[in-house]
VEXDREN-2710 file (C-alpha; in Angstrom, 1 decimal):
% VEXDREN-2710
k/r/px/py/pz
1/UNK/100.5/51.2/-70.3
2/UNK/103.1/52.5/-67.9
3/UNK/101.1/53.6/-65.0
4/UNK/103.6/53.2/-63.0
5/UNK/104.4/56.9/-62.0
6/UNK/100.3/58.1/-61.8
7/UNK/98.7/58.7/-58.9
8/UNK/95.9/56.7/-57.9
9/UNK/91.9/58.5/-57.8
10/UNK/90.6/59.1/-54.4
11/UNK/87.5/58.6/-56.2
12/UNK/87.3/54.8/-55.9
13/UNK/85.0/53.3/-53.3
14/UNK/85.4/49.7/-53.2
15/UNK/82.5/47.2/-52.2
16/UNK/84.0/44.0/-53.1
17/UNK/82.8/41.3/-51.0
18/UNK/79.7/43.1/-49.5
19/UNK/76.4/41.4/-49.6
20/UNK/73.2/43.4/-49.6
21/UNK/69.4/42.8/-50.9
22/UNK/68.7/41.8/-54.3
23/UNK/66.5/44.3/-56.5
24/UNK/66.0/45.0/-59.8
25/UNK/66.6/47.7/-62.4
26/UNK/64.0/50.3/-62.2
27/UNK/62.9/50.7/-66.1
28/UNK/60.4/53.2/-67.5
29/UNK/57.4/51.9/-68.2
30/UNK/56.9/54.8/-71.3
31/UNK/60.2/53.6/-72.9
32/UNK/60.3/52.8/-76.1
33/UNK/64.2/52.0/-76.6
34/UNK/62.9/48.2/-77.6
35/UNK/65.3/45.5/-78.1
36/UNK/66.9/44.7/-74.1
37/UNK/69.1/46.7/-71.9
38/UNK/72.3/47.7/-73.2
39/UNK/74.9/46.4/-75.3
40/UNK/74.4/42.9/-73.6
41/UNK/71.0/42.3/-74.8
42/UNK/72.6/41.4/-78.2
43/UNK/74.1/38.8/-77.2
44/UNK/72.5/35.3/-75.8
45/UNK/73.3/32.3/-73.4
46/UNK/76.3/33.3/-71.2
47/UNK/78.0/35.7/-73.3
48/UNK/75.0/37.9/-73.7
49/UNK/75.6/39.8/-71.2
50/UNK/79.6/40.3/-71.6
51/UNK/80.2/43.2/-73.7
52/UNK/82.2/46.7/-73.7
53/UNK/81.1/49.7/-72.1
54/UNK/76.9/48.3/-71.1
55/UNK/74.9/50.2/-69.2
56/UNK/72.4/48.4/-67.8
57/UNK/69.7/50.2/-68.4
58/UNK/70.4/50.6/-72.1
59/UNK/68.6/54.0/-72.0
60/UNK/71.0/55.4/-69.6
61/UNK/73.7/55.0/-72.3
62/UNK/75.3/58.2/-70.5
63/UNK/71.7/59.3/-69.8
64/UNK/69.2/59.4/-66.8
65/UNK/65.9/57.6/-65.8
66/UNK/63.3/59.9/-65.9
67/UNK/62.1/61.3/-61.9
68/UNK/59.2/59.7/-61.3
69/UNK/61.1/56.7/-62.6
70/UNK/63.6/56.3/-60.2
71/UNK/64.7/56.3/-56.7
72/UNK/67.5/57.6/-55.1
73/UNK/69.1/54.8/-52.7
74/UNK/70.7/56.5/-49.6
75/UNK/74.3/55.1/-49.5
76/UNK/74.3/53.5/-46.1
77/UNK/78.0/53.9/-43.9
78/UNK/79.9/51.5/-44.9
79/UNK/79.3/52.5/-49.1
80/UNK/80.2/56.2/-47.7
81/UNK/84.0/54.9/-46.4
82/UNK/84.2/52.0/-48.5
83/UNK/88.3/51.7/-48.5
84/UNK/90.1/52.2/-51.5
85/UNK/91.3/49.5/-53.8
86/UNK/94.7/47.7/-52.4
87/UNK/95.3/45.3/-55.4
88/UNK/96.8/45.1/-58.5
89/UNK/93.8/44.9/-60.4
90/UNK/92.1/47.6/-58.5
91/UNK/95.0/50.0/-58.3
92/UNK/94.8/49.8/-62.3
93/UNK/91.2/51.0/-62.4
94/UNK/92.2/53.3/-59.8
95/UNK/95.4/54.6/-62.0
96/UNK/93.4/54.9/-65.2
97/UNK/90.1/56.5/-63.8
98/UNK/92.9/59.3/-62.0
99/UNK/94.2/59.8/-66.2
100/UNK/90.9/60.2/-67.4
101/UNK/90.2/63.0/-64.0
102/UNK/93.3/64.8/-65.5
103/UNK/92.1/64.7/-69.3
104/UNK/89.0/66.2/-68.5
105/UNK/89.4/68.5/-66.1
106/UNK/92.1/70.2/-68.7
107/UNK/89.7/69.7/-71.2
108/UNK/86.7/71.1/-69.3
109/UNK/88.6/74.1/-68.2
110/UNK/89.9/75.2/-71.7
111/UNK/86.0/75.5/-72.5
112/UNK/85.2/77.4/-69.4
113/UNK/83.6/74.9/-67.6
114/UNK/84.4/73.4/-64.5
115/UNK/84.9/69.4/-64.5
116/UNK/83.2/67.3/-61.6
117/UNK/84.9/64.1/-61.5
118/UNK/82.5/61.1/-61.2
119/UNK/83.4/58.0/-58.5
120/UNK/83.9/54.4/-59.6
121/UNK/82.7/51.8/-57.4
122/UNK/84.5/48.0/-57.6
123/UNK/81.8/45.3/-56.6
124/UNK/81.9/41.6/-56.8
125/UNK/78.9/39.6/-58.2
126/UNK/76.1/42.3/-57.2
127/UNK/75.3/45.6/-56.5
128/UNK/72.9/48.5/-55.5
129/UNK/73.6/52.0/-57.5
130/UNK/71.3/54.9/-57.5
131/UNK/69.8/53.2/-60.4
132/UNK/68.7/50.1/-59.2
133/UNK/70.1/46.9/-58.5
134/UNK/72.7/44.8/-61.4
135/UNK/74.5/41.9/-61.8
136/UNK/78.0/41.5/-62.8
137/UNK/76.7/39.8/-65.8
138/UNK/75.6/43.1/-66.9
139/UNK/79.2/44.1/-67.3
140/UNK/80.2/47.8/-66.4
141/UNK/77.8/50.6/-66.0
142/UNK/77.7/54.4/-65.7
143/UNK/74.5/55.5/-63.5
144/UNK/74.0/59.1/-64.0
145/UNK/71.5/59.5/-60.9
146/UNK/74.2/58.9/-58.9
147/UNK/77.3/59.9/-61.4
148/UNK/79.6/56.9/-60.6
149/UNK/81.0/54.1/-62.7
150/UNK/80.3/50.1/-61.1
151/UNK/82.8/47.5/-62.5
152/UNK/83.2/44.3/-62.2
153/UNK/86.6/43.8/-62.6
154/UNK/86.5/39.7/-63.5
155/UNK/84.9/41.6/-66.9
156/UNK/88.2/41.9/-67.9
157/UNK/89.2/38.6/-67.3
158/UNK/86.0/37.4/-69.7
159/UNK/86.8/40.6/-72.2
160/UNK/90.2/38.1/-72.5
161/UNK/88.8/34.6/-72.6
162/UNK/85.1/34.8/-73.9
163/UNK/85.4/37.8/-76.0
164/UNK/89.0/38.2/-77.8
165/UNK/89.7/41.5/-76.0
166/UNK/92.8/41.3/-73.9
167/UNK/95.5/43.9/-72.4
168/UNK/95.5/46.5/-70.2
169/UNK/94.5/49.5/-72.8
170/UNK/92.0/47.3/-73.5
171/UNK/90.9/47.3/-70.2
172/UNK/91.3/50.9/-69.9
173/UNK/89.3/51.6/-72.9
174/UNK/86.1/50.0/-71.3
175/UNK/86.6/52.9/-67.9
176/UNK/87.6/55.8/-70.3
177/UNK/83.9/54.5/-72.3
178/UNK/82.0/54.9/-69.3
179/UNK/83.8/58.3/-68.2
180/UNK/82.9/59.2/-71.5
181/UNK/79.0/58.5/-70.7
182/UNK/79.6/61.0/-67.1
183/UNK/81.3/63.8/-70.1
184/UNK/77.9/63.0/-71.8
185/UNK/76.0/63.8/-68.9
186/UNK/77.7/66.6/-68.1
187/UNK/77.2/68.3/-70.8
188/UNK/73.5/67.6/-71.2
189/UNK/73.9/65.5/-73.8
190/UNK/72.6/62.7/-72.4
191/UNK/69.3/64.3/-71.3
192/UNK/68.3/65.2/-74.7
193/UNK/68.9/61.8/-75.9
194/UNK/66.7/60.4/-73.4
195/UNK/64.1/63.0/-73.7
196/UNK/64.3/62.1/-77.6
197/UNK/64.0/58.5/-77.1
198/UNK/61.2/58.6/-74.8
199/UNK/59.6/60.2/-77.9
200/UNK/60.3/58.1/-80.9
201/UNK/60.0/55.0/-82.1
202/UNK/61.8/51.7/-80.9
203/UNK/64.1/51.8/-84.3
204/UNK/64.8/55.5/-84.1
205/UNK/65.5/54.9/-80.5
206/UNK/68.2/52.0/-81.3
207/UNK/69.6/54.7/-83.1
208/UNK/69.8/57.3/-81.0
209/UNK/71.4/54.7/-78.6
210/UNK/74.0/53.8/-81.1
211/UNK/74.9/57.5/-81.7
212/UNK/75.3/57.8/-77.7
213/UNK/77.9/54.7/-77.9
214/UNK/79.9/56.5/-80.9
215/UNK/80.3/59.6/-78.9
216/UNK/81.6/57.5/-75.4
217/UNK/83.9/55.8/-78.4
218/UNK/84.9/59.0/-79.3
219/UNK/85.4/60.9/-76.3
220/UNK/87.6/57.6/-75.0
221/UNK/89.7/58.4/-77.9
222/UNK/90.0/61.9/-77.1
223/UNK/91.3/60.5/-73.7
224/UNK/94.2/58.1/-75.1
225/UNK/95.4/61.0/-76.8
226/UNK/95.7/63.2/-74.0
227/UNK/97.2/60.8/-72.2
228/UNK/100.1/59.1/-75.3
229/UNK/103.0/59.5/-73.1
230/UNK/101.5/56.7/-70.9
231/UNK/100.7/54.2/-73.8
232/UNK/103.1/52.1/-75.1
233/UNK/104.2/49.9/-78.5
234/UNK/100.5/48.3/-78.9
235/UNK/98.2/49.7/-76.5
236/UNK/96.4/51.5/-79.6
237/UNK/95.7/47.9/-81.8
238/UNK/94.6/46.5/-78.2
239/UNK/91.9/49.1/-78.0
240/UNK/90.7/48.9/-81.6
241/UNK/90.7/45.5/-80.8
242/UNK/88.5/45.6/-78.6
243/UNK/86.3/48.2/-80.1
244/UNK/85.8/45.4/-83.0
245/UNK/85.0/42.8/-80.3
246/UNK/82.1/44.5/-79.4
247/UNK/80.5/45.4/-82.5
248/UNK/76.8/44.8/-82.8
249/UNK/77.2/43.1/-85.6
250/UNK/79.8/41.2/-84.9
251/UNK/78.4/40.1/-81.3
252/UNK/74.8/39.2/-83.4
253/UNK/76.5/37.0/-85.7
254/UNK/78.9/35.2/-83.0
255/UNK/75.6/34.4/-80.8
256/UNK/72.9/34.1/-83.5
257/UNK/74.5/33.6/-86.7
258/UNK/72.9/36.8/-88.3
259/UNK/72.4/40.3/-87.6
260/UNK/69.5/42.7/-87.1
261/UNK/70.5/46.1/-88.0
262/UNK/67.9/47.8/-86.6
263/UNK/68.3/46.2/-83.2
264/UNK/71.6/47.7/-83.1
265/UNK/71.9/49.6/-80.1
266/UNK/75.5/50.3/-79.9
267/UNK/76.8/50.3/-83.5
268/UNK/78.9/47.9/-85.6
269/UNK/82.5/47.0/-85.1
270/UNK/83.6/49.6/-88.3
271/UNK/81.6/52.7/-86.8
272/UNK/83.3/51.7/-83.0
273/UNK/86.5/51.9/-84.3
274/UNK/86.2/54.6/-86.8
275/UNK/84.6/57.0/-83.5
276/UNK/87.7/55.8/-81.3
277/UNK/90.2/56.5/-83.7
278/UNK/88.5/59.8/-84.9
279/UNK/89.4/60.9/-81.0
280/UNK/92.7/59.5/-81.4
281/UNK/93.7/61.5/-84.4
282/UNK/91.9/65.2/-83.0
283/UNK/92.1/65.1/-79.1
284/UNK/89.1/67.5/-79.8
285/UNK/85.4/67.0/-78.3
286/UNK/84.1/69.0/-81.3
287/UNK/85.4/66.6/-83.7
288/UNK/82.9/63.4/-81.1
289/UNK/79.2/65.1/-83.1
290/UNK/78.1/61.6/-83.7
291/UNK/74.6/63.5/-84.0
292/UNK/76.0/65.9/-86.4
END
C-alpha cells in the first residue's frame, strides 16, 4: 500500500504500555448466541483466539450489549489525551483508519447522512473499553458502547506467523472489518441483529452472526475500492488471503480436525471472500445485503 502521502487520523488514542485493573467482559445473561465469543471461540489452545476481525463479545459483531447489560466506564485523564501513535507500526493503523474516515464520510454524504468517525485505540496486552475488559488474545474488537476500534497491533505479527496471513493490505483489511462493524452500527444495523438474536435460537443466532461478518467483509471491500489508487500489485490476493485464513471452516479443521457448521459464527473461507470481493467489484453498500 503506498500510504506514504495520507494523512494520519487524529482519531487514534494510544494506551500502549498502560496498566490498569483486570475485569471481564460483561455478557448477557438472556443470550442465546451459543458457541463462545467471537470468531476466536472456534479455534482452541493458543491460536484460538487469533483470528480476523473478533469482537470479543461475539454478539457485538458490530452490535451493542443490551442497557441494563452494560456499563459505561468513564475514560479517566490519561485515556482522554492518550498521545497519538509515533511508530511505524502505529502510523500504519493511523494512515489506514484516516482512508477508511475518507471512504465513508464520501459515502455517507452521497446518501444524505452525515458520517461520525469512530476512534481506534492501540493497547498492549490488556485493556478496559466501554464494553468491558479484553485481552489481546482476543484479537481486535469494535465496542459499539463506546464506538472505537482496540487493536493489538502484535495481531498482525501472529496474522503472519500463526495464521498464514501476511502484508500490509492484509493488515488493513482486519481495521477496514472493524470500521465496517462502526458503518453497521451506524446504520442500525447492528441493533436489529442483536435484538433478533436475543430472540432466537443458539443456531439461528450463529447465523445471524455469520451474516453480520459477511456484511463487515463486504463493506471492507467497498473500502479498498474507494481507496485503489493507494493499493498496489498484490495488495488484493493479500486480503483474500486473509479472508480464507479466517474461514470457520477452515480455522475448525486446522484446530480440531472437523467442522461444525452450525457453530459457525463468522462464515466459511468461500462466503468471506466472495462478500469482500462482491465490495471490490461494486464500491456500493446496497450491493453488502448479506440479509437479503
Amino acid at each position: 500500500m503506498r500510504l506514504d502521502d495520507e494523512q494520519a487520523s487524529s482519531n487514534v488514542e494510544d494506551r500502549r504500555g498502560q496498566r490498569g485493573r483486570r475485569g471481564g467482559f460483561r455478557i448477557p445473561m438472556g443470550r442465546r448466541g451459543g458457541g463462545g465469543i467471537g470468531i476466536g471461540t472456534i479455534v482452541i489452545l493458543g491460536i484460538l483466539w487469533l483470528v480476523f476481525g473478533v469482537n470479543p463479545l461475539e454478539m457485538l459483531s458490530g452490535g451493542g450489549l443490551p442497557q441494563q447489560q452494560t456499563q459505561q466506564v468513564p475514560q479517566t485523564q490519561q485515556q482522554q489525551g492518550a498521545p497519538a501513535a509515533n511508530d511505524e507500526m502505529g502510523k500504519f493503523a493511523s494512515k489506514v483508519l484516516s482512508t477508511t474516515e475518507r471512504t465513508w464520510t464520501r459515502v455517507f454524504k452521497e446518501n444524505g447522512r452525515q458520517y461520525e468517525e469512530p476512534r481506534m485505540v492501540l493497547f498492549s496486552g490488556y485493556v478496559q473499553s466501554a464494553c468491558g475488559a479484553a485481552q489481546s488474545a482476543m484479537g481486535p474488537f469494535y465496542c459499539p458502547r463506546d464506538k472505537k476500534i482496540y487493536i493489538d497491533l502484535s495481531f498482525f505479527r501472529d496474522m503472519s506467523t500463526r495464521l498464514g496471513a501476511s502484508g500490509d493490505f492484509a493488515h488493513a483489511y482486519v481495521i477496514a472489518h472493524e470500521v465496517g462493524h462502526h458503518v453497521q452500527t451506524l446504520l442500525g444495523i447492528a441493533e436489529k441483529v442483536t435484538a433478533a438474536r436475543l430472540r432466537s435460537s443458539k443456531t439461528e443466532a450463529n447465523r445471524l452472526s455469520v451474516r453480520m461478518e459477511l456484511q463487515a467483509d463486504c463493506l471492507a471491500g467497498v473500502w479498498a475500492r474507494d481507496n485503489k489508487n493507494i493499493l498496489e500489485q498484490g495488495d488484493i490476493e493479500e486480503g483474500i488471503n486473509a479472508a480464507t485464513a479466517i474461514g470457520d471452516d477452515r480455522l475448525q479443521k486446522r484446530s480440531q480436525g472437523y467442522v461444525v457448521p452450525e457453530s459457525f459464527t463468522h462464515g466459511t473461507s468461500a462466503q468471506r471472500v466472495e462478500w469482500f470481493k462482491r465490495g471490490i467489484q461494486t464500491g456500493n453498500i446496497s450491493q453488502c445485503d448479506t440479509f437479503g
